[in-house]
Every structure is written in structure tokens, then in C-alpha cells.
N, C-alpha and C positions, 0 to 999 in steps of 0.2 A: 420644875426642872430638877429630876435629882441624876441617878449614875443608871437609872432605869430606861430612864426617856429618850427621844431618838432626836437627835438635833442636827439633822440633814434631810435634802432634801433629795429623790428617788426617782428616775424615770423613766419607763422603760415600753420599748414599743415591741410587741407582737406582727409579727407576717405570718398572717395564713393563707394557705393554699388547696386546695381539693380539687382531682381530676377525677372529671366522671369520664368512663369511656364511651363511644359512641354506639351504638343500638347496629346502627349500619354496616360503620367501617373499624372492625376491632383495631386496630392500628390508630387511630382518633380517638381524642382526648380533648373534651373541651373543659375548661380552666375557669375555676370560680376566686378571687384573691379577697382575702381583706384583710386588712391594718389596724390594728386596735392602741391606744396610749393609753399607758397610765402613768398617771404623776401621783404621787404622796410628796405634799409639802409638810417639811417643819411647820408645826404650830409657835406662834409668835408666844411672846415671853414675856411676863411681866417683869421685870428685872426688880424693880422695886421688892417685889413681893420673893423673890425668886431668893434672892441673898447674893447671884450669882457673884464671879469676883475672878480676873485671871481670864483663863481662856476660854472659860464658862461664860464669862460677861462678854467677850468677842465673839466668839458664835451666838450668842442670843440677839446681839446689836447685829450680825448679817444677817443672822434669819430673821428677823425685822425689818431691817433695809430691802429686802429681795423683798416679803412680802408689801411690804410699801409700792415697792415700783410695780409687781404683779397688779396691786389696786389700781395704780395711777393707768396700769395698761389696758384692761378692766373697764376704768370708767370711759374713757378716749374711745374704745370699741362701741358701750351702749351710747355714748350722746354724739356717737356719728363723728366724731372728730377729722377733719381734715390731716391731722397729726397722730400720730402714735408711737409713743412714746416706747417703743421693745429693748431700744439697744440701752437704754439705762441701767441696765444689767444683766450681769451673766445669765441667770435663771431665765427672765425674758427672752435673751435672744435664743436660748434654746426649746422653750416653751415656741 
């Protein structure tokens, strides 16, 4: 963690679209769509190791807290959970 490092977390979703036009009827257009996400999460922080202190140490303690719940939401999805845990935070519910 120094003044280099990026301690936010990033998401951002793409819409694509392409019209081919129709062989038949030039006036027709048939429509291919797709969506793409992408997330860059903060990487978690040793704090110990880190030195952090101040507002350094509060953003490394959220970006630890979100990625905690990210896990906890994670696991609940692979062992089938009845439950799932998203609204436990912000990042969740918008993931």
C-alpha cells in the first residue's frame, strides 16, 4: 500500500450493438446485442505489514470488509445455499 497503489474498487459495463442490414429488404436491419462487465477489485491489505495509519488504515479496513462479504457471497453461491448473503454490502449489492 503506498501513494502508487489503487485502493478502490472499479466497474464498469459495456453495451454492444451491431446491425447487419438485410440481403433482401435494405430498409431491415437485424440486431446482434451484447453486455460485457468488468470489475477490478482492490486487492486486500495487510495492514500489519502495510504501516497504514489515518485514512490509509480506513480504506484498507473497507476494502477488506467488501472483500470478505464478496467471499462470504462466493461461497453461499458454490455450496448451493438457500441464502445469499449480497445485501451485506455495498459492492455486493451492485456486483
Amino acid at each position: 500500500m503506498n501513494e502508487h497503489s489503487s485502493r478502490s474498487h472499479a466497474i464498469f459495463e459495456i453495451n454492444l450493438e451491431k446491425r447487419v442490414r438485410s440481403k433482401t429488404n435494405k430498409l431491415k436491419y437485424k440486431s446482434f446485442k451484447a453486455k460485457i462487465n468488468l470489475v477490478d477489485l482492490a486487492g486486500s491489505e495487510d495492514i500489519s505489514k502495510s504501516g497504514a495509519q489515518g485514512d490509509r488504515l480506513r480504506e484498507a479496513c473497507k476494502i477488506n470488509t467488501d472483500l470478505f462479504h464478496l467471499h462470504r457471497v462466493i461461497e453461499a453461491l458454490v455450496n448451493k445455499s438457500p441464502f445469499i448473503p449480497f445485501r451485506d454490502s455495498n459492492l455486493t449489492k451492485m456486483l
